[in-house]
N, C-alpha and C positions, 0 to 999 in steps of 0.2 A: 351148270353155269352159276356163279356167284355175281349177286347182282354188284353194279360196281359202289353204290354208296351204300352197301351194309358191308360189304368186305370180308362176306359168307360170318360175317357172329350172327348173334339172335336181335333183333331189329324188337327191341320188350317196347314201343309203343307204335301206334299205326299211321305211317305217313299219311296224310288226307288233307285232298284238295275238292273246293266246293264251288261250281260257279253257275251264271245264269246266260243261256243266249238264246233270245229270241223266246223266252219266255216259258222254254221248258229248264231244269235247275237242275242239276249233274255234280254226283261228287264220286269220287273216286278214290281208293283207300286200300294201303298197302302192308302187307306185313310180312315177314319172315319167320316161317314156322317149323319149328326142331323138332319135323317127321318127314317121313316120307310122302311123297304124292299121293301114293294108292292111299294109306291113312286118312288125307287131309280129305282126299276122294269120298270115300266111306263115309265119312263125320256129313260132308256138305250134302250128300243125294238120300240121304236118312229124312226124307222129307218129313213124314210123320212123326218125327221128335223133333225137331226146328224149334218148337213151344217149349220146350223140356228144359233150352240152355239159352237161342236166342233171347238178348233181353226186347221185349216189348209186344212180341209174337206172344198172342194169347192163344189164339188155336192154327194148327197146320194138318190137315188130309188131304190123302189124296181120293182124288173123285174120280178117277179114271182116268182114260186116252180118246185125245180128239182124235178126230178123221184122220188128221197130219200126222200123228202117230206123237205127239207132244203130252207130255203128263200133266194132268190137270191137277193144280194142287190150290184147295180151298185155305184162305187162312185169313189170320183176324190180326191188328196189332195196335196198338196204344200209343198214343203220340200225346205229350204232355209239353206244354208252354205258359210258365211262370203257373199260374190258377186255373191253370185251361186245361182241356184233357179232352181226347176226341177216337174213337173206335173206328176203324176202315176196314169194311170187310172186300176181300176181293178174291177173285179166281184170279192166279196166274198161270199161262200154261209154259212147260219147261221141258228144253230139249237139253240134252244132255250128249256132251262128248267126252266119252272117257279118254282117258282122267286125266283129261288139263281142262275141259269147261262147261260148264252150265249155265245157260244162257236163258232167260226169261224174261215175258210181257205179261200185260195186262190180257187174259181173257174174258175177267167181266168186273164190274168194279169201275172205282168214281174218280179217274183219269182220265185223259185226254190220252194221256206220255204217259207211261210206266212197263220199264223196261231195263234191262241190266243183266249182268254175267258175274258169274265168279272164273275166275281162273288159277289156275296151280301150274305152276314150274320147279323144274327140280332147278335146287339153289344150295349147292355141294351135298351135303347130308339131309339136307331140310327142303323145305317147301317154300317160295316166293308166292302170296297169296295175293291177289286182286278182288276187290270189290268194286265193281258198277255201277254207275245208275242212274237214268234221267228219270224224272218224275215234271208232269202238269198237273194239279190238280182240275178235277172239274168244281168243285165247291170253293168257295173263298178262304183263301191264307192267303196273310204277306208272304212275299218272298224272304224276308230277311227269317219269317220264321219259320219256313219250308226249307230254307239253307241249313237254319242252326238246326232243324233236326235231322235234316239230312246228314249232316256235319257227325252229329252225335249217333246216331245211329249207326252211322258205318263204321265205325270207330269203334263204339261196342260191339257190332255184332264178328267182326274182326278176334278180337278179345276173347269174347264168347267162342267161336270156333279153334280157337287156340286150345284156352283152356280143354273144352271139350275133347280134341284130338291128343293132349297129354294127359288128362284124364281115364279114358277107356282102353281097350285093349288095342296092340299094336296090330296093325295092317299084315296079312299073309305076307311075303316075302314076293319081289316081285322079281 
């Protein structure tokens, strides 16, 4: 299926929309990626290098499986504003459907809300990619600065798996 406003070409930057209601902040970000699923697949559930190419993720492991059979993956990441800079560590735990979605919350970490998907569509030859994600903090941010890095980060981390997935080797044949 060719999405109707990329018109199956390469979609070279990330549609991203950012909003707020009721006080948790949600953006969502799109891209068109000239691989196949299983590929895109491979690149996103590679939990343990996430840090390797995501920008901002400083560390990603995984810690194991809860009860619920969900992966636990430890990780760290760097959120910068104007002279500000601030480290969050958190457990997210992540349930995975191959290979159209991966979906994750907050299992321990300084949220209220944090939770979001990736998803993959085949999109002719390529991959239609979605990025997710409501976020509350529990610590103090403006919203307007929890937006813009919201904004930015899923923007890059989009980019980022691009690159990455035309970077490495191609996906088995599916």
């Amino acid at each position: 299926m060719v999405h109707p406003s990329l018109g199956g070409a390469s979609q070279r930057e990330p549609s991203v929309s950012v909003r707020t209601i009721g006080g948790v902040h949600r953006a969502r970000a799109t891209l068109r990626i000239d691989a196949a699923p299983a590929r895109v697949w491979e690149v996103l559930s590679d939990y343990e290098r996430l840090d390797d190419f995501v920008p901002g993720i400083t560390r990603s492991q995984v810690r194991g499986v809860a009860e619920d059979g969900s992966i636990l993956v430890e990780q760290a990441s760097r959120g910068r504003f104007l002279f500000l800079s601030r480290t969050v560590e958190l457990v997210i735990a992540i349930r995975e459907e191959p290979p159209s979605r991966v979906r994750f919350r907050q299992h321990e970490g300084p949220f209220s809300v944090y939770e979001g998907s990736w998803e993959i569509a085949r999109d002719g030859g390529g991959s239609l990619v979605t990025f997710a994600i409501s976020v509350r903090p529990d610590f103090f941010a403006p919203g307007f600065v929890v937006r813009g890095e919201l904004k930015d980060r899923s923007k890059r981390s989009l980019e980022a798996v691009a690159r990455e997935v035309a970077a490495a080797r191609p996906a088995a044949p599916e």
